[in-house]
C-alpha positions as CSV (number, residue, x, y, z in Angstrom):
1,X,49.9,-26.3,38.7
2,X,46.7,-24.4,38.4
3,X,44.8,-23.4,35.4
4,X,45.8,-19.7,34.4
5,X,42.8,-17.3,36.0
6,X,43.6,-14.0,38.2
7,X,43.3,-15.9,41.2
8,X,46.6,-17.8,39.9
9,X,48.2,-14.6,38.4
10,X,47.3,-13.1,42.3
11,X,48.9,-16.2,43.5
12,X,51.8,-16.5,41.8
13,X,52.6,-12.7,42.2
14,X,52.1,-11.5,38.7
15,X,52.8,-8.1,38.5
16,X,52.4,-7.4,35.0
17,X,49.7,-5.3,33.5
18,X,46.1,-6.6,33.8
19,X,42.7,-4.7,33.1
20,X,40.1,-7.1,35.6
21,X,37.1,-4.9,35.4
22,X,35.6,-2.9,32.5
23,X,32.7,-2.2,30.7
24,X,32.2,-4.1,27.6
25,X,32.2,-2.0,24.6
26,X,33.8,-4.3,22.1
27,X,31.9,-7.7,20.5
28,X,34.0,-9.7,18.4
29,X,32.7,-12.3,15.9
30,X,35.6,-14.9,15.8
31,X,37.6,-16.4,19.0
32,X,40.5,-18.3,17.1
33,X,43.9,-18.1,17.3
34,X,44.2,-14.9,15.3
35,X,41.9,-12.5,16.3
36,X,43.1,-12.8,19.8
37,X,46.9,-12.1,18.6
38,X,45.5,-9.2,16.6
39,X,42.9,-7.7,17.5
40,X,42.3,-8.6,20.8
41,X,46.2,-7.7,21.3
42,X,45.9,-4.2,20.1
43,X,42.7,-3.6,22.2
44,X,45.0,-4.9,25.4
45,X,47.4,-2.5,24.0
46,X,44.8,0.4,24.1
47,X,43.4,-0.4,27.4
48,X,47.2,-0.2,28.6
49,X,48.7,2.4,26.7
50,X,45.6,5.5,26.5
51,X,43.2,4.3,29.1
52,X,40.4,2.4,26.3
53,X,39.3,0.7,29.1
54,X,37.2,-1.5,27.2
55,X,35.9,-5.4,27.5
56,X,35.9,-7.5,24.4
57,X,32.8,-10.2,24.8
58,X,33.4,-12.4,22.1
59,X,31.2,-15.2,20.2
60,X,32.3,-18.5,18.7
61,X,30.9,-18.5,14.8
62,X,30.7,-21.8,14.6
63,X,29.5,-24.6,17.1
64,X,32.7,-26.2,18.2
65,X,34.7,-23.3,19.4
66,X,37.2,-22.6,22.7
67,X,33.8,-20.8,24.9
68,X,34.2,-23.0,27.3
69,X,38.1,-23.1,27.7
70,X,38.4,-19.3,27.6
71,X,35.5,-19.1,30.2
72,X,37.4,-20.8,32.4
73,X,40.2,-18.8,32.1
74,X,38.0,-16.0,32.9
75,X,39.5,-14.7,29.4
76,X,43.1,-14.6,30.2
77,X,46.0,-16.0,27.7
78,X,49.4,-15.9,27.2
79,X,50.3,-14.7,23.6
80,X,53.7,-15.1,22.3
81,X,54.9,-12.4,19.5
82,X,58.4,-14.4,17.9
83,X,61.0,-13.4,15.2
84,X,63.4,-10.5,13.6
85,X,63.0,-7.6,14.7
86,X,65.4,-4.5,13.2
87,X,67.8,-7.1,13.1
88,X,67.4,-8.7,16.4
89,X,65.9,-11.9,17.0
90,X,62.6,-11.0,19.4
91,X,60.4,-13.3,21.5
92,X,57.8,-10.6,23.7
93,X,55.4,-12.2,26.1
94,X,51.7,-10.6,27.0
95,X,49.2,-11.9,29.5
96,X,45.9,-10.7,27.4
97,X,43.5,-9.6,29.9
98,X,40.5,-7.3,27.7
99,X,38.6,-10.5,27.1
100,X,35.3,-10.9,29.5
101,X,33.9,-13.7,28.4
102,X,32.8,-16.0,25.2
103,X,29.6,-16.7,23.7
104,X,28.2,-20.0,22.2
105,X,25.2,-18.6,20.4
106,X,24.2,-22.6,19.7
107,X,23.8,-22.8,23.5
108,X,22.4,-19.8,23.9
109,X,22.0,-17.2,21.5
110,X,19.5,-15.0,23.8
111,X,22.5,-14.1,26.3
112,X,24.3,-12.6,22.9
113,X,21.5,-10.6,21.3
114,X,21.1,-9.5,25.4
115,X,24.6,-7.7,24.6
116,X,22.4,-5.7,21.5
117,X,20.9,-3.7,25.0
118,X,24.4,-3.1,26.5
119,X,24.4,1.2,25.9
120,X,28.6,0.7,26.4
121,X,28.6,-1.6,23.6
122,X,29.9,0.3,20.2
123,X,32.1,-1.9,18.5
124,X,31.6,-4.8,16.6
125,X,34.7,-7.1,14.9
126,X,35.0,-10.4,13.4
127,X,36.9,-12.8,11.6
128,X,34.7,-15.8,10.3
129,X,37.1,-16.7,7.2
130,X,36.6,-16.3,3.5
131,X,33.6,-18.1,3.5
132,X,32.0,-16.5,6.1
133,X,30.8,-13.2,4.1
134,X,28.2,-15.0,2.2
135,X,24.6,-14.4,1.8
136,X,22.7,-17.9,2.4
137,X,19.0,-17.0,1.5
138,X,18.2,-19.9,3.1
139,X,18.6,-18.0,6.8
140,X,15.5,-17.4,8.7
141,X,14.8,-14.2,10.9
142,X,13.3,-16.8,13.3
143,X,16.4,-19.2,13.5
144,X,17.9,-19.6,16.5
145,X,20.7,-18.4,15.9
146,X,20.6,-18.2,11.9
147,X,23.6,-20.1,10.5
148,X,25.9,-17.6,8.3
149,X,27.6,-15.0,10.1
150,X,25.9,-12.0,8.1
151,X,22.6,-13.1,9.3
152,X,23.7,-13.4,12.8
153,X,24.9,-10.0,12.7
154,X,21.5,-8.6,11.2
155,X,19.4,-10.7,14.0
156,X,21.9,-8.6,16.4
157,X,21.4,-5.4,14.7
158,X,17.6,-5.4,14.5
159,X,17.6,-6.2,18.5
160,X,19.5,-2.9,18.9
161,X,17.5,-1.3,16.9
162,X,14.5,-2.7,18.4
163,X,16.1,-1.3,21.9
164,X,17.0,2.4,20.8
165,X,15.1,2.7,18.3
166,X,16.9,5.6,15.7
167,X,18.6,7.2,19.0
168,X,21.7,8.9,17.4
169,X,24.8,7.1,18.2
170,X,23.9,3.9,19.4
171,X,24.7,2.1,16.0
172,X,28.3,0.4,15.5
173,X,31.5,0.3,13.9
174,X,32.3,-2.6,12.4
175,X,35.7,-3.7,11.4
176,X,35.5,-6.7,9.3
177,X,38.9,-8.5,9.1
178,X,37.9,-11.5,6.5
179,X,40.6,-11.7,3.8
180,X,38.4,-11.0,1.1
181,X,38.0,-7.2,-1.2
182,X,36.2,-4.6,0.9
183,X,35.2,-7.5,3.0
184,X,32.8,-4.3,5.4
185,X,31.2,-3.1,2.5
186,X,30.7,-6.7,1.5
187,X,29.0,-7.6,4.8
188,X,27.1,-3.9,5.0
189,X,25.9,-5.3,1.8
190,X,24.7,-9.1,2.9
191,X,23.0,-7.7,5.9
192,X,21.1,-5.4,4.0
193,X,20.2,-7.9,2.2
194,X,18.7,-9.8,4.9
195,X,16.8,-7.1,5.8
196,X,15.1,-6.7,2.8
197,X,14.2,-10.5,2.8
198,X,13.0,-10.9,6.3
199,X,10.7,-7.3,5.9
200,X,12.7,-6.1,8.6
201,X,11.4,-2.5,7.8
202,X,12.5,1.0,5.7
203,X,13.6,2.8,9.1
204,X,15.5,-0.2,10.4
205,X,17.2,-0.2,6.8
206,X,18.2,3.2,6.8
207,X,19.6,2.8,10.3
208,X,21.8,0.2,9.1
209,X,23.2,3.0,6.5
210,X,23.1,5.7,8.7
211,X,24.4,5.0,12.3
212,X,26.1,2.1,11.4
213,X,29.9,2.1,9.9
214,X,31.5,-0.5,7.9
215,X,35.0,-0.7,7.8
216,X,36.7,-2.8,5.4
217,X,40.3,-3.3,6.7
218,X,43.7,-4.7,6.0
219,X,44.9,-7.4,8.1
220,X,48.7,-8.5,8.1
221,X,50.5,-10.6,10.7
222,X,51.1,-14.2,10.8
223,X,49.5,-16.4,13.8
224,X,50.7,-19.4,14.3
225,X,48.4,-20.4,17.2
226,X,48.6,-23.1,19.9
227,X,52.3,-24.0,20.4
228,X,51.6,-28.3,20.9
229,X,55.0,-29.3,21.6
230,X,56.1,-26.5,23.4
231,X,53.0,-26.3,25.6
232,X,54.1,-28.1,28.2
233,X,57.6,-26.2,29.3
234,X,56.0,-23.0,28.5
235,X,53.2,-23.8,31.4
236,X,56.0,-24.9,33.8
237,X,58.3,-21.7,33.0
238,X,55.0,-19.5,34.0
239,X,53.8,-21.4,36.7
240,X,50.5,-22.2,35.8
241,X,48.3,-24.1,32.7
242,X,47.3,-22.0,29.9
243,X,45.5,-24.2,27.2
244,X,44.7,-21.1,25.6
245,X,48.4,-20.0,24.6
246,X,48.5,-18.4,21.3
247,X,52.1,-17.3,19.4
248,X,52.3,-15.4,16.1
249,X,54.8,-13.1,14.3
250,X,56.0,-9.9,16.2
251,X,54.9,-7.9,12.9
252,X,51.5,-6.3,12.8
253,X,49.9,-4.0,10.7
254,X,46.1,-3.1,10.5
255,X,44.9,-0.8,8.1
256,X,41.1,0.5,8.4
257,X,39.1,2.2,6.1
258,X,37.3,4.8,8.0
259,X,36.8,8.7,8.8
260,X,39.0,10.8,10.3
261,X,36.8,10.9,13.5
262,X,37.7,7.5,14.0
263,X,41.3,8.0,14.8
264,X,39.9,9.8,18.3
265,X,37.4,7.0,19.0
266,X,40.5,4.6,18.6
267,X,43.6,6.1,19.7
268,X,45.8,3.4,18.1
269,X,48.1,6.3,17.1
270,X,48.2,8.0,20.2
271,X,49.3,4.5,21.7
272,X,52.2,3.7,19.1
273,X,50.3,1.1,17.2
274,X,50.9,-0.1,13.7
275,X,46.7,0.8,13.0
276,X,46.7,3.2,10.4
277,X,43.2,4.7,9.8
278,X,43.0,6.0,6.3
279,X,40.3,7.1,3.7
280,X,41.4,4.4,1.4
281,X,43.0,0.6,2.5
282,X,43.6,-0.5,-1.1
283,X,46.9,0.8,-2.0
284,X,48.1,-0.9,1.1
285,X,46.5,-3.9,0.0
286,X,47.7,-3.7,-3.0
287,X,51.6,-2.9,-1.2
288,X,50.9,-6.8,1.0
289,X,49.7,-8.9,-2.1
290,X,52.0,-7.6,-4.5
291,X,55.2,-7.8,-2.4
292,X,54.5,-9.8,0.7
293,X,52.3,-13.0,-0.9
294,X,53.9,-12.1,-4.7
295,X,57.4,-12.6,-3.1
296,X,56.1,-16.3,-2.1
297,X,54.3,-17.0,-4.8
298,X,57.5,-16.0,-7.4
299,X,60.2,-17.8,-5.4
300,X,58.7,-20.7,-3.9
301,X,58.0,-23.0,-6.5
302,X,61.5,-22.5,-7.9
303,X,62.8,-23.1,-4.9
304,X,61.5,-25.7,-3.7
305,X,62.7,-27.8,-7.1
306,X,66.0,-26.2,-6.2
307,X,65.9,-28.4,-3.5
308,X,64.8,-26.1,-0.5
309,X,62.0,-27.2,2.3
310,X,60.9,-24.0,4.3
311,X,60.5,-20.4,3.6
312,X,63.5,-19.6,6.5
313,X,66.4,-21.5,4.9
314,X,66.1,-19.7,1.2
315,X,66.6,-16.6,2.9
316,X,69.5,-18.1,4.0
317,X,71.0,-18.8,0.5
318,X,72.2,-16.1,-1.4
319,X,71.1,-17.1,-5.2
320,X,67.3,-17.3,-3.7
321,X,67.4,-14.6,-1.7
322,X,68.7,-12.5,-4.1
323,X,66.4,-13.8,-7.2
324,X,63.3,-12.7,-4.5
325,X,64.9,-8.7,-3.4
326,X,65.6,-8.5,-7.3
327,X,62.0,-9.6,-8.1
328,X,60.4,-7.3,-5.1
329,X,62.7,-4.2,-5.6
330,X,63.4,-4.5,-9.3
331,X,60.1,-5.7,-10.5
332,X,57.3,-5.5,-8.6
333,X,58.2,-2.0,-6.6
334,X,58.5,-0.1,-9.6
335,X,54.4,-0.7,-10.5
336,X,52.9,0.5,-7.2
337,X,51.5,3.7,-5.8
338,X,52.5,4.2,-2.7
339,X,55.7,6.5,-1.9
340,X,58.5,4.3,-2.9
341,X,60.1,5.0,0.6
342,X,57.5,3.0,2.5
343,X,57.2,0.2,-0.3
344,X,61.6,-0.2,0.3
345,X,60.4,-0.4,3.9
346,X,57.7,-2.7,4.1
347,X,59.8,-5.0,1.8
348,X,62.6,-4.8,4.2
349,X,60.1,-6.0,6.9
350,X,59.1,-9.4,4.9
351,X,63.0,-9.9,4.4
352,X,62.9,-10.2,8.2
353,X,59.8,-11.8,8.8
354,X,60.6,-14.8,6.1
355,X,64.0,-15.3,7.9
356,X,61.5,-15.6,11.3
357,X,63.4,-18.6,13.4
358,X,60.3,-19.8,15.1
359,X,58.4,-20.6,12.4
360,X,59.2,-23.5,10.0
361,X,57.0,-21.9,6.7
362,X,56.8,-25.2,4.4
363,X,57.4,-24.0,0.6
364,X,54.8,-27.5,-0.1
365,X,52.2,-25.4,2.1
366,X,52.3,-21.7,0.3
367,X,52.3,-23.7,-3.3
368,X,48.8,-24.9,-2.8
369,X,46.8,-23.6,-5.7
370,X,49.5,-22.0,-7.2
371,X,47.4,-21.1,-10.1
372,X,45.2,-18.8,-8.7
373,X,48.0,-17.4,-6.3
374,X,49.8,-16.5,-9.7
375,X,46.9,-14.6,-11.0
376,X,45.8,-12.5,-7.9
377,X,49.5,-11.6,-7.1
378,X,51.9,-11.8,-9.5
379,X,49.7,-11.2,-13.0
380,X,49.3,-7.9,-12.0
381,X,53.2,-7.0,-11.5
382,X,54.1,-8.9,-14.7
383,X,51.1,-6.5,-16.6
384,X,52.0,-3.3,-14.5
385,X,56.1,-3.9,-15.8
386,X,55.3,-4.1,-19.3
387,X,53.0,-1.7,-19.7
388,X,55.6,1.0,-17.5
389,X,59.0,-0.1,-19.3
390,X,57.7,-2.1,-22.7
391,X,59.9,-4.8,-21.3
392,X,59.8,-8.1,-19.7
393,X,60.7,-8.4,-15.8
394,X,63.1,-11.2,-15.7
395,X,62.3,-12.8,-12.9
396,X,58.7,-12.7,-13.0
397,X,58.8,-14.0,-16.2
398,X,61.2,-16.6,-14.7
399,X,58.6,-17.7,-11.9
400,X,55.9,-18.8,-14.3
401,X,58.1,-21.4,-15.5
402,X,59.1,-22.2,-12.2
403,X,55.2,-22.6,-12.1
404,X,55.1,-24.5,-14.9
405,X,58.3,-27.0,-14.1
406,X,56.4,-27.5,-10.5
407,X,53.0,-28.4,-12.1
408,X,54.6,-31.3,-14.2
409,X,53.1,-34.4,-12.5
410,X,53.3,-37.8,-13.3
411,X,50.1,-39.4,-11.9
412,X,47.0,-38.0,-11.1
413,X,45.2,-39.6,-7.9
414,X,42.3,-38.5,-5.6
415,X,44.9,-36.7,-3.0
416,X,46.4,-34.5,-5.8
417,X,48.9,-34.8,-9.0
418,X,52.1,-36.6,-8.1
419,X,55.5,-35.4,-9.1
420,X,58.8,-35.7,-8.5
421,X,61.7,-33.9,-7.4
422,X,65.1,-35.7,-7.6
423,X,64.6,-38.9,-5.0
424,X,61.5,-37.5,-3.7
425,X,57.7,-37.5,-4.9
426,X,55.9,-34.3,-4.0
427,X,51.6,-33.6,-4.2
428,X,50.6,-30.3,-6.5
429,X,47.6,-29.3,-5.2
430,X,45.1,-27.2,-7.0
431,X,41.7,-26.8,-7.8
432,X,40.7,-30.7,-9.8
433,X,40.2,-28.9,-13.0
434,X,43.5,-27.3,-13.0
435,X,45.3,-30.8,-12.1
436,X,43.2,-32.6,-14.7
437,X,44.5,-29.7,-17.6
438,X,48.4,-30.6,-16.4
439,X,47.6,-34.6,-15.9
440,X,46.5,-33.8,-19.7
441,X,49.2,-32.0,-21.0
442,X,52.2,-34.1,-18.9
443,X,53.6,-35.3,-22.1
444,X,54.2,-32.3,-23.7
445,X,57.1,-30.9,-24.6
446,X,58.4,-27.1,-23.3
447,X,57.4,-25.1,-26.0
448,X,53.4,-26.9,-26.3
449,X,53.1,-27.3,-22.7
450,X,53.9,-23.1,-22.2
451,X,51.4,-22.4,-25.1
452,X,48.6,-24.4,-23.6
453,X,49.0,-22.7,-20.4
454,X,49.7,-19.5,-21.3
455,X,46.2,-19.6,-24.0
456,X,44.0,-21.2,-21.1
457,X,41.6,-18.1,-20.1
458,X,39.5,-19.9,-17.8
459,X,43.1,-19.8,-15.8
460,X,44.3,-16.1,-16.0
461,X,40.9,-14.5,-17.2
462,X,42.9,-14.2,-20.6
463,X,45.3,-15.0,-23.1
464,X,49.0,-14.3,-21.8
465,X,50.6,-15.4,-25.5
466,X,49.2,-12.1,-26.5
467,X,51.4,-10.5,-24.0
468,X,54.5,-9.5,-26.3
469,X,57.4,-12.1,-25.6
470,X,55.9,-13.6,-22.7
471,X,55.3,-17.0,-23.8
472,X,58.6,-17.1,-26.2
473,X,60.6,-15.9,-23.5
474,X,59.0,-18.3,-20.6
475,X,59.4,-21.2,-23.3
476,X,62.9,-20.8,-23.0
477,X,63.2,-20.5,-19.7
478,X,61.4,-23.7,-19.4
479,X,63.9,-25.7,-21.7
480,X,66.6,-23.8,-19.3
481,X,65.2,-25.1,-15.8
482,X,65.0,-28.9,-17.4
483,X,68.6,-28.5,-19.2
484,X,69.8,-27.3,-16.0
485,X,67.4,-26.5,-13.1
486,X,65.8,-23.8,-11.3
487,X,68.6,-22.8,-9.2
488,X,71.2,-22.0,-12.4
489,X,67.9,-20.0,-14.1
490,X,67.5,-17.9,-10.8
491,X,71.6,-17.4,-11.4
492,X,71.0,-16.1,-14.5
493,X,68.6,-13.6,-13.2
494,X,71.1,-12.1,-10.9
495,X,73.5,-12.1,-13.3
């Protein structure tokens, strides 16, 4: 078989949609696995659906990347969108053809800043990870290229500034998809920073503000990337070698912060795509990390001590299942701002996309540092409750001594705390500090070991005995999970 190119698609008789030639107006920060099943998938969709028409040139952040491979491929991939859709069970197959080329700005960073003097070019994306909206001050003007993404960006910005000068509508938007708080304003932020350090100038500063747009967005779909063992009868079924197949979830949503004129400048809407371009992305992050990641974080760890292994197979058991729609619709719904229409819906949707049959979501995997998890998406819910009703929620109140029953380890060793559930020994892993505080406290009994957790504010960023009933009320749910476990407690919570 050949490698997958559009002489091969030409050979094979492909006669699916393809975009071979097209300016590029798109450069994207990022070539992994998920910004070419998001991003890159809606762009395809664009091109497709309104006639974008518009090449995505991308650039590998970090020195080993997939340039190479996708060059080969002349940018072409198979991605695989899998699961439950309204009910049905989906499995949608797209030859991605808007990529042009990729970029290894350690080989050569002159041929990307060359794409600063391409007059098509107006967008700029990326996706470099958590870590990769970070000022260094440590970056040069003069490196070649400079080593954190922000700087990059700023070396690229001053060369298109250096090639248009203040010209009126040559700057960028910028849709920053890093998992972090108003991750554009964040990087609009950095780079001015580097600016300011490398005496880049006043004008070119206030070009940055003023022609330039960054969008903080809202990124939700799971990508589950390179499919190793199926790889093989997936190449033989399409008739040629693709070692660039990516697969994620069929759901998608992409929420971007931005003017109203952007919504004609990127016609997701007019396409049927789930891009929503709003004045304000934080109520629907608040919607994913409250329901979506809360939902995980409040079942999981009960569940998993209940004697469950993947995400897939509680959904499947009515007790669990039930304790997580009571938790979401009873519990955490209730405290958010959106119209509570959409908030039923978009819970609906993670109902479907935990049940997903193609992936196998390990409960061991979403309980890594749980303690933080709890903070940043639960906390909130439990806070936002008792404030609204002057009552407890049950089974939020349930999950932090599923939390606490989780974090009882035995031994502490340099791969993580050791525990045990039943015949098997399980890892917590957390930040060390956090393990050493449990290692210290293993001996303790219910009611000492909920008091030191609930008084640790370097944990929760304050004290959660001062919360009326809480630590009385997860005390004795505590003595309830080890008189009888987690699954009778989360019983109790339907009942």
């Amino acid at each position: 078989m050949k490698t997958l190119n559009y002489e091969t698609l030409n050979e094979i008789g492909y006669d699916g949609y393809l975009l071979k030639d097209a300016p590029e107006r798109v450069l994207q920060f990022g070539e992994g696995n998920f910004l070419r099943a998001f991003v890159d998938y809606f762009i395809d969709m664009l091109n497709e659906k309104t006639g974008f028409n518009s090449k995505v040139v991308l650039c590998q952040p970090i020195a080993p990347g997939l340039a190479d491979k996708i060059n080969e491929q002349e940018g072409l991939y198979t991605l695989y969108l899998r699961g439950f859709q309204d009910g049905a069970k989906v499995n949608k197959k797209r030859i991605i053809s808007c990529v042009s080329r990729c970029l290894n700005p350690y080989n050569d960073f002159e041929e990307v800043l060359k794409c600063a003097e391409n007059p098509d070019l107006r967008y700029i994306t990326c996706n470099t990870t958590e870590a990769g909206i970070a000022y260094d001050p440590s970056c040069r003007f003069t490196d070649v290229p400079a080593s954190s993404y922000p700087g990059k960006l700023t070396q690229f910005l001053y060369r298109r500034f250096q090639t248009f000068g203040s010209e009126t509508g040559k700057g960028f938007v910028i849709l920053s998809c890093e998992l972090i708080d108003n991750n554009g304003k964040e990087l609009e932020k950095c780079v001015l920073q580097y600016a300011a350090q490398w005496e880049l100038g006043d004008d070119f500063m206030n070009w940055i503000r003023e022609e330039n747009l960054f969008c903080s967005t809202l990124v939700d779909r799971i990508v589950t990337g390179y499919p190793r063992s199926e790889a093989d009868s997936i190449n033989e079924e399409n008739g040629y070698i693709d070692n660039l197949i990516d697969t994620g979830e069929i759901f998608g949503f992409w929420v971007i912060e931005g003017p109203k004129s952007l919504k004609e400048e990127l016609p997701f809407e007019k396409a049927g795509l789930p891009v929503l371009i709003t004045d304000d992305h934080k109520p629907y992050k608040q919607r994913k990390v409250r329901i979506l990641n809360g939902a995980h974080t409040s079942f999981v760890l009960g569940a998993y001590l209940a004697g469950q292994d993947i995400v897939r197979d509680c959904m499947n058991d009515e007790v669990i299942c039930g304790f997580m729609n009571k938790t979401i619709y009873d519990e955490i719904i209730p405290t958010l701002t959106l119209p509570k229409e959409e908030l039923e819906e978009f819970a609906a949707s993670v109902t479907e996309r935990f049940k997903n049959p193609f992936i196998d979501h390990a409960l061991l995997s979403i309980s890594l540092n749980s303690t933080s998890k709890w903070k940043a998406r639960v906390m909130p819910s439990l806070k936002g409750y008792l404030e609204k009703t002057g009552t407890l929620p049950k089974c939020i109140t349930a999950s932090f001594a599923f939390y606490l029953a989780f974090y009882r380890g035995q031994e502490l060793k340099e791969d993580g705390f050791h525990a045990v559930r039943g015949n098997d020994e399980y890892i917590i892993n957390d930040d060390r500090a956090v393990l050493e505080f449990f290692n210290a406290h293993k001996q303790d009994d219910a009611v000492s070991l909920t008091h030191a957790v609930c008084t640790n504010t370097d944990f929760w960023g304050e004290d959660l005995s001062k919360l009326p009933g809480f630590e009385e009320s997860v005390a004795q749910t505590l003595k309830a999970i080890e008189e009888n476990g987690t699954y009778e407690v989360m019983k109790a919570c339907l009942a």
